[in-house]
Every structure is written in C-alpha cells, then in structure tokens.
C-alpha positions as CSV (number, residue, x, y, z in Angstrom):
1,X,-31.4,-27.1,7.4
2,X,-27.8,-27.2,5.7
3,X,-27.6,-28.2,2.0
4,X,-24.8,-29.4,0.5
5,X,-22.0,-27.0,0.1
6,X,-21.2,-25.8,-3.1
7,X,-18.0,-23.8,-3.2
8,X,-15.5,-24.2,0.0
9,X,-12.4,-22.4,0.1
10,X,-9.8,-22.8,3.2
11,X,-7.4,-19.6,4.1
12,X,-5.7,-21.0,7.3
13,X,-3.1,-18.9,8.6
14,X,0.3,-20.3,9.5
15,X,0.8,-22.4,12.6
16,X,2.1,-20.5,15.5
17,X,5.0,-21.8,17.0
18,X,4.1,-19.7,20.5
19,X,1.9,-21.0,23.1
20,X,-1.6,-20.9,22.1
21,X,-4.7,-18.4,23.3
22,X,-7.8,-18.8,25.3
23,X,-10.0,-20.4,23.5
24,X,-12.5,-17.7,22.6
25,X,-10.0,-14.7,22.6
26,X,-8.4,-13.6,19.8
27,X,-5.2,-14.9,18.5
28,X,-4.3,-12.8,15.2
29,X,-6.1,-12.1,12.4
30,X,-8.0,-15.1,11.3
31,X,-10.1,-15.0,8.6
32,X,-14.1,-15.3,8.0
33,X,-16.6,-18.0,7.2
34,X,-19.6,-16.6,5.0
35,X,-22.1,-19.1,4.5
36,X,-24.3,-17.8,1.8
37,X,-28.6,-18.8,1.7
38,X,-27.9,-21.9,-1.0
39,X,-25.0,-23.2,0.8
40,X,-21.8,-21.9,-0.4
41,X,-19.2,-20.9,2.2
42,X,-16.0,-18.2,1.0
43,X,-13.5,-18.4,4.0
44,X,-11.7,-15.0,4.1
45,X,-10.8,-11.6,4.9
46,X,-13.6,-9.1,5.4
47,X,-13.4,-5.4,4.1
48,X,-14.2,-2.8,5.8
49,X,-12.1,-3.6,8.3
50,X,-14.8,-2.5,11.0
51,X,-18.4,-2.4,11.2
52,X,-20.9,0.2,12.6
53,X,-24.0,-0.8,14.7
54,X,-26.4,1.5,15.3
55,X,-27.4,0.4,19.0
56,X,-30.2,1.3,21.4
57,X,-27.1,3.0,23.6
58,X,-25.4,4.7,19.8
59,X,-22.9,3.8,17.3
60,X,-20.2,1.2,18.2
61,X,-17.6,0.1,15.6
62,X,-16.6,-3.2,15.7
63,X,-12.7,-4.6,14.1
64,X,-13.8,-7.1,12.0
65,X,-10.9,-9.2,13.9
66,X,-12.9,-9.0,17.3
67,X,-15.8,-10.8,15.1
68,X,-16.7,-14.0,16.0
69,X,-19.8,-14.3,14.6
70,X,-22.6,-12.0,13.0
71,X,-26.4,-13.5,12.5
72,X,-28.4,-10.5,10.3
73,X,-31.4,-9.7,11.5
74,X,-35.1,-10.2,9.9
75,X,-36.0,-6.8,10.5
76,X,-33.3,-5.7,8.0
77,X,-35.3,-8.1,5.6
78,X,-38.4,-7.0,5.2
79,X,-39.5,-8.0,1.4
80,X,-38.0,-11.1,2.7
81,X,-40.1,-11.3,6.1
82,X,-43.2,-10.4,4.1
83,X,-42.8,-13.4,2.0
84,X,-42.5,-15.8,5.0
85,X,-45.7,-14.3,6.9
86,X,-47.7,-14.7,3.6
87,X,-46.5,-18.1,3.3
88,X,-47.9,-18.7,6.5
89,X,-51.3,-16.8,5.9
90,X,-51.4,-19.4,2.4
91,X,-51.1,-22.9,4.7
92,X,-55.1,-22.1,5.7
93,X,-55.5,-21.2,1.9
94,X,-58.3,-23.4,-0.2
95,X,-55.8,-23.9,-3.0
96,X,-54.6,-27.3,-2.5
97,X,-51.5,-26.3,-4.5
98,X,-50.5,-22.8,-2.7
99,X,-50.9,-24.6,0.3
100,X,-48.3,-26.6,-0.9
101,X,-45.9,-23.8,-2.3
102,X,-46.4,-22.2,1.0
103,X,-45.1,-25.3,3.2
104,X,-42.1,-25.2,0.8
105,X,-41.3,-21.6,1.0
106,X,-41.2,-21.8,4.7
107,X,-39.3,-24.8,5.3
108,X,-36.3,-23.4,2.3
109,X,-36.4,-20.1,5.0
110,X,-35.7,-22.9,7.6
111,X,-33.9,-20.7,10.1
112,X,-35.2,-17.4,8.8
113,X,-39.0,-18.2,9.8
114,X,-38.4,-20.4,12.2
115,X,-39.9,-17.4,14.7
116,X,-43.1,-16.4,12.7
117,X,-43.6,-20.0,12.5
118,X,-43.1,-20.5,16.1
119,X,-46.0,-17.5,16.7
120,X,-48.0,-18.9,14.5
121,X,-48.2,-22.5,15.8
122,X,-49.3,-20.4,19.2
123,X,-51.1,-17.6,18.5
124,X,-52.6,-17.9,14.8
125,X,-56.5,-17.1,14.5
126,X,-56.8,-20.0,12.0
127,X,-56.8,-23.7,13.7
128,X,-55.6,-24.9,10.3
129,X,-52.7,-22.3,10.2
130,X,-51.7,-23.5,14.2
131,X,-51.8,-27.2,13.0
132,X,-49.4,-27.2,9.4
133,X,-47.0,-24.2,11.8
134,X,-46.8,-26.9,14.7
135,X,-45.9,-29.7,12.0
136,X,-43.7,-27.6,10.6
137,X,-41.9,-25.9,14.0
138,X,-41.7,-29.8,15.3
139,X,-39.2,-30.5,12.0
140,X,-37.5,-27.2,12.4
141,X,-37.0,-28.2,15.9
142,X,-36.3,-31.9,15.1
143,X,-33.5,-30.4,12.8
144,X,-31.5,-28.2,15.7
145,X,-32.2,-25.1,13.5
146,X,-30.8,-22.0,15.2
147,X,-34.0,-18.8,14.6
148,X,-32.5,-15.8,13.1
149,X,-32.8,-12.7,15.5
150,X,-34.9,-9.9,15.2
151,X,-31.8,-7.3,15.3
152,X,-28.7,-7.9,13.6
153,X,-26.2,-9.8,16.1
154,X,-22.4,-9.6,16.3
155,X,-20.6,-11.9,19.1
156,X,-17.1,-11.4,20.0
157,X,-14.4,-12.9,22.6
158,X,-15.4,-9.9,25.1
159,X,-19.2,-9.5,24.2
160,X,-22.1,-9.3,22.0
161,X,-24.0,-6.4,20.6
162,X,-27.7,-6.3,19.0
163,X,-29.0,-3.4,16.8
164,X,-28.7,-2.3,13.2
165,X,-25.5,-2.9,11.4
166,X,-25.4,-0.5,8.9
167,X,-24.4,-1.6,5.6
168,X,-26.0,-3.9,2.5
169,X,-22.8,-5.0,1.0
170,X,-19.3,-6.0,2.1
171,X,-16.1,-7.6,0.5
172,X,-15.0,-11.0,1.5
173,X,-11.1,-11.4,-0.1
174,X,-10.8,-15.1,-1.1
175,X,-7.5,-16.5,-1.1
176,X,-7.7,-18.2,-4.8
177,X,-10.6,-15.4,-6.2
178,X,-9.8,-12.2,-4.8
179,X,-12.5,-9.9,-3.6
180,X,-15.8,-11.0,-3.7
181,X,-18.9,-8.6,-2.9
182,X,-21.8,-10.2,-0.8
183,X,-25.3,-8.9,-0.1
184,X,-26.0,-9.3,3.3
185,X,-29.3,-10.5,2.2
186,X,-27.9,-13.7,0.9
187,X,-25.7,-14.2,4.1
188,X,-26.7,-16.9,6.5
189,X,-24.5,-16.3,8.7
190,X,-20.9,-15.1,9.6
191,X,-18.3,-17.3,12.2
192,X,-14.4,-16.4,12.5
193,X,-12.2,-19.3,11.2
194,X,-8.9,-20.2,11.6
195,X,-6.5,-23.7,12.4
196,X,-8.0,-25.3,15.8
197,X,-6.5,-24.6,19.1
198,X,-5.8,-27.2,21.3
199,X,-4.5,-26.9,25.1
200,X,-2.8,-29.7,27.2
201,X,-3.5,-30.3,30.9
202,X,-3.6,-33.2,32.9
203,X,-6.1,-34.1,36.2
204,X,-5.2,-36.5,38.6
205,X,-7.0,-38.0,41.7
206,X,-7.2,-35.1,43.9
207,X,-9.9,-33.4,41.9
208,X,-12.9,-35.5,43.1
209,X,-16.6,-34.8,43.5
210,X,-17.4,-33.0,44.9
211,X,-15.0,-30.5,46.3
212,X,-12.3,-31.2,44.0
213,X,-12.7,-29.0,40.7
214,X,-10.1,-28.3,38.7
215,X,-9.9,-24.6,37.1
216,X,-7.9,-25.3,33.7
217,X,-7.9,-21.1,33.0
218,X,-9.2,-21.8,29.8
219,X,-11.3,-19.2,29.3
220,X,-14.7,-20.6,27.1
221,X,-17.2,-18.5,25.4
222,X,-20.4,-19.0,25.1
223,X,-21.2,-20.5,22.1
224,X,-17.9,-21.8,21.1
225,X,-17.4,-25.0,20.0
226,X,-15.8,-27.7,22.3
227,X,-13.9,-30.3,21.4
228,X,-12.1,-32.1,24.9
229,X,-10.7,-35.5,24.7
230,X,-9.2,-37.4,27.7
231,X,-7.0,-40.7,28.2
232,X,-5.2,-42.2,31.1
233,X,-5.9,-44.6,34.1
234,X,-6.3,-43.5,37.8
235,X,-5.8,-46.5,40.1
236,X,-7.3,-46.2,43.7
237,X,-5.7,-48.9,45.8
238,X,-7.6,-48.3,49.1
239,X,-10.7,-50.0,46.8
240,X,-8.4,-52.0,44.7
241,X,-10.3,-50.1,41.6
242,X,-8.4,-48.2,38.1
243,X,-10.8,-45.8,36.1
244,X,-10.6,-44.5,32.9
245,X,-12.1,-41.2,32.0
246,X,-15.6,-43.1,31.1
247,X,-15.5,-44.4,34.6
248,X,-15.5,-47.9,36.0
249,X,-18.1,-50.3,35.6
250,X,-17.4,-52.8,38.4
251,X,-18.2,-50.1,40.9
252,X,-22.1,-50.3,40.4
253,X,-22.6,-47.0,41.2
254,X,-24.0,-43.6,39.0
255,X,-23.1,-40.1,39.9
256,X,-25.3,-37.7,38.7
257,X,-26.5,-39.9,35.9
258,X,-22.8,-40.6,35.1
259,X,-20.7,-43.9,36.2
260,X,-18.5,-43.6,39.0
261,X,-15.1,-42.2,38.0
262,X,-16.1,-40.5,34.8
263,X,-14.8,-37.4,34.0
264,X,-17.1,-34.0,34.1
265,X,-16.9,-30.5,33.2
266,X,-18.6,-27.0,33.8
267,X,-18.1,-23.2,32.9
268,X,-17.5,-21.0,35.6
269,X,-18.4,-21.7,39.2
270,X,-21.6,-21.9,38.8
271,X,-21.7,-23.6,35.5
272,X,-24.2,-26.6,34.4
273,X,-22.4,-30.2,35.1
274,X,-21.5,-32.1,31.7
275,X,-20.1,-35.8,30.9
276,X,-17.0,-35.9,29.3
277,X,-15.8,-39.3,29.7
278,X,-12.8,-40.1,27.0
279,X,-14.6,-37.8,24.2
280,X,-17.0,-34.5,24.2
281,X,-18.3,-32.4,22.0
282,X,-20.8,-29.2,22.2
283,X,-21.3,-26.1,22.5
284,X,-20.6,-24.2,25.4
285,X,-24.0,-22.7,27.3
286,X,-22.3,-20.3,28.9
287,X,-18.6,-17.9,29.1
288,X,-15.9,-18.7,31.6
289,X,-13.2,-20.7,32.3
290,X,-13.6,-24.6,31.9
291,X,-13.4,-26.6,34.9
292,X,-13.0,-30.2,35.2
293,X,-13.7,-32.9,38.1
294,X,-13.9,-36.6,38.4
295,X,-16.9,-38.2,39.6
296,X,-16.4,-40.3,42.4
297,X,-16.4,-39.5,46.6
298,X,-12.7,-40.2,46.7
299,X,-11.2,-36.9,48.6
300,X,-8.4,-37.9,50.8
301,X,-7.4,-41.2,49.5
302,X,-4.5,-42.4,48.2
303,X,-4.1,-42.8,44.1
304,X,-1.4,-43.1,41.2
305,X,-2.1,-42.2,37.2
306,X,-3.6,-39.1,35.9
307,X,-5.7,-38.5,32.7
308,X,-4.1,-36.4,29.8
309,X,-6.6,-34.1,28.5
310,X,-6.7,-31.7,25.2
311,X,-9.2,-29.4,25.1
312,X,-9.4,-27.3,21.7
313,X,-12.5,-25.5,20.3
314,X,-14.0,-25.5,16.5
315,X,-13.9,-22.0,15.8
C-alpha cells in the first residue's frame, strides 16, 4: 500500500540530442528514486558511488549508475521482523484490542510482512491466526503489493545480485537540499530515474501470425516498465478489410483471445504473447528484446498502411 507522497523532488538530466538507449541499459548517469517507509520520495544522486554485497560467491561492488533498483532485505531487519511475527502471534490473542493493534501493525508493514503473513495463513498452529493472515494476505494481494526479499536485492541492465549489502546509511544529494543521509531501515525501496525514453518503429502487413514477428532490437528488462503505443490503418484488399492496431470487428473472429488484426507483443523468442492493441502498459515478465506481430492468418497477401509505434519504458 502507497500513501500519499509527502515530499517529491524531480532531478531530470538534460535531454539528449543523440539517439536514445535500449531500454533497460544505461544511458548516463541518471539519478535515484528513494521512496522512504511513510511515503516520501528524494530523487537524486547516491553516495558512495558503489556498493558492496557480500554474496554467497564473495564481495561484488556495484556503480551505483549500473543500479536499477535495490529492495533491502528483512533479514537485515530484524527488530523490525520481530515486530511483524509478534503481530501475527497477537491476531489469536484474547485481548480484543491487541488483536486489533496487531491487524494494524501488519497491514502499515504491507509489503514488509507480506511473507510471514503468507506462512502464516498456511502453516500457523492457531486456526484463528490462519483465518485473520488469509484475510489479511487476500487484501495484500487484492492491493498488487510486491513482498520484500529475504536478502537484500540489487537489479541492474545486465543482472541481479542477492546477498548482504553492507552498509546502514548512505547519502542521497537532492538537487534543491543538498545531501541527505537515509537509514536503509526507513527505505522502501530504490528504482533509477531519469526523462522517459521513447523509440520509433513502424510494422506493416508482413508481420502476421504466426510466422511473421517482428524483432524491434529493443532490448527489455525484466521488470521494466512498458509503455508502447500504436496508430495507423493496414488495409487488406484481397478481404476488402482495414485494421487498426485494436483489430477489426467486422471480421468476427478472436485470435488467441484477441480480435483479429490486433497488435501483440512478446520478449525474446520464447516470450509470453500480450495485447497491445493502440495502448499497453506493464511490466515486462521477462529480459530480451521486444517483438511485435499482428494477429491475423494473412502471410502472403497483398496490403498497404503500416502502424507507427513508440515504445518507451517508465524507469
């Protein structure tokens, strides 16, 4: 659960007149968003420059540029840990009104107990501890919380390391405040920011379902945040049809659960099948470079348009 936020401050870099990156790779320094436990975000430039996780394989320093995003672990929590699992222990509790400080405590943790809740709803010896966790899992749940790890977690364009990382404090340098210190106990979490990046390409009617996939070489990550939008008609005169990127609905036909002639997407070859029709946005499930297709049995015939497409990401 997200309250409102208190404090935002935007340090976007300059707009670059060159071509831009992948999304998902690095482009140039781009600064930090720290979103703190009560809601406040500083956007900004993280000191020290790298960080050092202690893995199961050794040390490994990470540039704070290569970050993309850092979730801290429970385990490096434990006061705070101990607080949730007595919470839970308190929901069987006789005391109508610890019962009810309890159910509070957990659902402020939101994303932080969301996995001792999630055992508990399974595995607790108390039937009356199972029932309040499963009411409370279902709204944590219902609410698209992400659970915090176990390990601390950094995520980068070229991968993603668990472990320990080893510090309590670090600086965050605000544009309008200067240097701010932050515990890493009141961090929520940590995601680069920067201006969007947006690509241009353009599919026409030779990418059809289901041979016809388009590789854009836009290289997603997983867990980046997609924005595509598309526009355009393709006209088909063999059936005498046009289609927009949401398809056609005079054809009376569905494709995978989507009408005939809409545009679709997937990561890598292999890649799960997703709608995009004139507007998407999500997260990608997976890393590789973003293909697109149109859904209709169409290879061979004749056709004239094309849909524009700009794909960009959130980071």
């Amino acid at each position: 659960m997200r309250r409102s936020l208190l404090l935002l401050f935007l340090a976007i870099a300059a707009a670059q007149e060159e071509a831009p990156a992948p999304l998902g790779e690095a482009e140039g320094p781009r600064p930090h968003a720290v979103e703190l436990r009560g809601g406040t975000i500083l956007v900004g430039r993280l000191e020290p420059s790298a960080w050092k996780v202690k893995t199961a394989f050794g040390e490994l320093m990470v540039p704070v540029t290569e970050i993309r995003r850092v979730r801290f672990g429970r385990r490096a929590q434990p006061e705070r840990l101990a607080l949730v699992e007595a919470a839970i222990t308190d929901l069987a509790s006789g005391n109508a009104d610890r019962r009810d400080r309890a159910r509070a405590m957990i659902a402020e943790e939101g994303a932080f107990a969301l996995g001792s809740v999630r055992r508990a709803a399974k595995t607790a010896d108390d039937p009356e501890v199972r029932r309040i966790a499963s009411e409370l899992l279902e709204k944590l749940e219902a609410d698209e919380v992400e659970a915090f790890p176990d390990e601390d977690q950094i995520d980068t364009a070229r991968f993603s390391v668990t472990g320990d990382v080893e510090l309590t404090a670090f600086k965050v340098h605000v544009a309008e405040l200067g240097a701010l210190v932050v515990r890493r106990a009141d961090v929520a979490y940590i995601r680069s920011s920067g201006p969007s990046r947006t690509q241009k390409l353009s599919i026409d009617g030779s990418h059809v379902w289901p041979n016809g996939w388009l590789d854009t070489k836009i290289k997603v990550e997983k867990g980046a945040k997609l924005r595509i939008a598309a526009r355009g008609t393709i006209f088909f005169p063999n059936w005498g049809q046009a289609f927009t990127p949401d398809g056609n609905p005079n054809m009376g036909m569905i494709m995978a659960g989507m009408m005939t002639g809409t545009l679709a997407g997937r990561i890598g070859d292999k890649g799960q099948l997703f709608r995009i029709g004139t507007s998407y946005s999500g997260e990608a499930n997976a890393s590789g470079t973003l293909q697109l297709i149109i859904m209709m049995n169409a290879e061979g015939q004749p056709f004239e348009g094309q849909f524009e497409v700009v794909v960009g990401d959130d980071d």
